[in-house]
N, C-alpha and C positions, 0 to 999 in steps of 0.2 A: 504493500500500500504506500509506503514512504517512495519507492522507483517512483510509483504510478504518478504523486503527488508533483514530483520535480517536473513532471513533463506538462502538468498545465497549474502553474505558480501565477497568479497577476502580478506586474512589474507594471514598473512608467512606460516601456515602450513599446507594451500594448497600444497606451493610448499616445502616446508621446508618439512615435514613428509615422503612425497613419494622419495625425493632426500634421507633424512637418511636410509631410508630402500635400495632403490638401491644402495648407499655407501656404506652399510655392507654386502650386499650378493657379492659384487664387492670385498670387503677387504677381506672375505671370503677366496674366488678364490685367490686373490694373495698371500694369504698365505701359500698356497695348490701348489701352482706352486713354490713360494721363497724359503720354507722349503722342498719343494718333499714330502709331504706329503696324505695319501690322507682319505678324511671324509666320504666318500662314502658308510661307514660302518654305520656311525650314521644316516639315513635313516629310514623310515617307515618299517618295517619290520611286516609285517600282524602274527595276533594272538601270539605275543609271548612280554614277560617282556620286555625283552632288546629292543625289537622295538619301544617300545610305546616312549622311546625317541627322536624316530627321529620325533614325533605330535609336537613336537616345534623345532627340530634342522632343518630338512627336507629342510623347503623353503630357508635357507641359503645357499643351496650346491648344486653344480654344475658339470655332468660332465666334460663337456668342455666347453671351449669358447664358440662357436655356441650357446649349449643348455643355456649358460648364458646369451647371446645378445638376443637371441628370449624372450628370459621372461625380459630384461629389458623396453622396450619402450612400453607393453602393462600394466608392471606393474606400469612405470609412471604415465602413461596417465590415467588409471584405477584410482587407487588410489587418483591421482589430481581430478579427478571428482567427487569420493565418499567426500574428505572433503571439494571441493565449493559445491554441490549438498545436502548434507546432513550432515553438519558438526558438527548438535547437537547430529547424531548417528553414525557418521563415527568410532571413536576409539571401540564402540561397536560391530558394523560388523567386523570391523578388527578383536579383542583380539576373538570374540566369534566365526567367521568363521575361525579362525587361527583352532582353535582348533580341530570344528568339522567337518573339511577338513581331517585335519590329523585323528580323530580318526576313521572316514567312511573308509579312505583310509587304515586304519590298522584294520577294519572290513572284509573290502570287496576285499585288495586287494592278488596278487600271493605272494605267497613264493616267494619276489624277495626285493631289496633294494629301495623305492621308493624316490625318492630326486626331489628336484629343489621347484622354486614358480610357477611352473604351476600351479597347485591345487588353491592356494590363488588367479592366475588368471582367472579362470574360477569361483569365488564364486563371487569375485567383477562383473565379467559381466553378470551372474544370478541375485545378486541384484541388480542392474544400469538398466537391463532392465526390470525386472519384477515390481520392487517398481514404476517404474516410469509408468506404464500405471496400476501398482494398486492405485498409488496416484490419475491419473487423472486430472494433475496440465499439464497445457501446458507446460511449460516449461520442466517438467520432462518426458513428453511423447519424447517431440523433442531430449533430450537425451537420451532414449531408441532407436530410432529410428539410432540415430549415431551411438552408440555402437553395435548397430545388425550390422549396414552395413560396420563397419569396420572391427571389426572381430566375425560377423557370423557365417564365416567361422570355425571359431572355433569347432563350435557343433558337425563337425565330427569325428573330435579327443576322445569325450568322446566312443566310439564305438572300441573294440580291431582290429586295421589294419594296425597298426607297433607294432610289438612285444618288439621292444624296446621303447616304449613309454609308461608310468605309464598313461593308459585309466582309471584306477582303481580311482585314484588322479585328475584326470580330470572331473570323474561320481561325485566322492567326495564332489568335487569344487562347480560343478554346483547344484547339489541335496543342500550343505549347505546355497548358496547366495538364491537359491529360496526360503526354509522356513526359510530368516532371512526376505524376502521380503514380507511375507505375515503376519508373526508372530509381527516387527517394526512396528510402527501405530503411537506413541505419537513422537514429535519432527517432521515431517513433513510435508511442507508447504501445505495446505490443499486449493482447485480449488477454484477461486472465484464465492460467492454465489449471484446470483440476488434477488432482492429486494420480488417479489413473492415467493423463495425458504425458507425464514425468515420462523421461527413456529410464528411469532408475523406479522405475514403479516395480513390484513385485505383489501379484496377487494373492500368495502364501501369508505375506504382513499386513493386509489390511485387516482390521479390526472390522471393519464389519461386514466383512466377508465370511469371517469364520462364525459369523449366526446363522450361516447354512452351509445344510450338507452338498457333497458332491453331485446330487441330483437337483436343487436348487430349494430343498425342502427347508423351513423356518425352525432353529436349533434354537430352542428358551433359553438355555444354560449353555454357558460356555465354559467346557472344562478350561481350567488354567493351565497353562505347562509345566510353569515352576509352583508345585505345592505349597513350596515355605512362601510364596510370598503369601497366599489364601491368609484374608484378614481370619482370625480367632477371637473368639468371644469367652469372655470369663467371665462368670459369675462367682463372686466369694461370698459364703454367707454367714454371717453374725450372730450369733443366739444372745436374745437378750438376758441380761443379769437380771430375775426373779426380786430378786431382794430389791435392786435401785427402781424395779418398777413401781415397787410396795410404798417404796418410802416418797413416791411421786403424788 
């Protein structure tokens, strides 16, 4: 129970890690609105040199408000969950799914400017649900099962059915969170094992095994092996003195 405990500990950078990141894709924007400027350019740009910059500038930029408020509260919540749920591999899925988001998305995706952190949210919700019913850990299942029915919904968006939507970054997203989900193994909290699932199990020493017989019949009494240790009972008894009772 103490293993089990280290592996989902609250710390600050639960909440601390995913607040920096939405503070800077937010700082971002304001500075894009303050100066009139606009980044829109630094984006994923499939097959070409200059594009492959936007595999790390990409998820900072935004084009509008809207598109920035819809990717802040999934990226929160995402994110908070990848480092209480898996915080010995969290910064690993982040820096490693950062990258191979953007570089599928500049694989696979249109001659078009691909921006925002959708892509990074759709990696986080492929590994969050996949790892956790590959883990097989209750607790982790019960978090896949949240994150499908919160936003499920999701999975239609990787499929082209707004032309203005990077589906491309979204396929990206999802394709990278599932093989970080399958590929991740060390560092996670692994299901609890019952005492017959031991490779040192021996069904000779279970103790309650031996309350049936070789047919699978219900034995009352369990002879002991060792007799001496068989608790014993004594009774000592007193006779009382006639006369002290007299004089009572």
């Amino acid at each position: 129970m103490q293993e089990e405990n280290t592996h989902f500990e609250f710390s600050t950078g639960v909440v601390g890690y995913p607040l920096l990141f939405v503070l800077l894709i937010w700082v971002v924007f304001w500075f894009e609105i303050r100066f009139g400027v606009d980044f829109n350019s630094f984006g994923v740009y499939p097959r070409t040199v200059v594009g492959m910059r936007g595999i790390i500038l990409s998820p900072f930029i935004h084009s509008d408000i809207t598109h920035l408020w819809h990717n802040t509260l999934p990226l929160l919540i995402l994110s908070a969950a990848l480092f209480f749920f898996y915080q010995k591999n969290a910064w690993k899925v982040i820096l490693i799914g950062f990258v191979m988001t953007g570089f599928l998305t500049w694989l696979l995706g249109r001659p078009a400017n691909h921006i925002g952190a959708s892509g990074i949210i759709y990696m986080l919700f492929g590994f969050l649900f996949f790892k956790g019913i590959l883990a097989k850990h209750f607790r982790l299942i019960a978090l896949s099962f949240v994150v499908v029915f919160v936003y499920g919904s999701m999975v239609m968006y990787v499929l082209p059915i707004d032309p203005k939507i990077s589906w491309e970054g979204h396929l990206s997203g999802l394709i990278s969170g599932i093989v970080l989900a399958f590929v991740i193994k060390k560092g996670v909290v692994q299901p609890e094992r019952y005492t017959w699932e031991s490779e040192n199990y021996n069904p000779e020493d279970d103790e309650f095994l031996k309350h049936f017989d070789e047919n699978g019949n219900f034995i009352e009494n369990v002879t002991q092996e060792n007799p001496e240790e068989q608790i014993t009972v004594v009774y000592e008894y007193k006779p009382i003195d006639k006369e002290s009772k007299d004089n009572e």
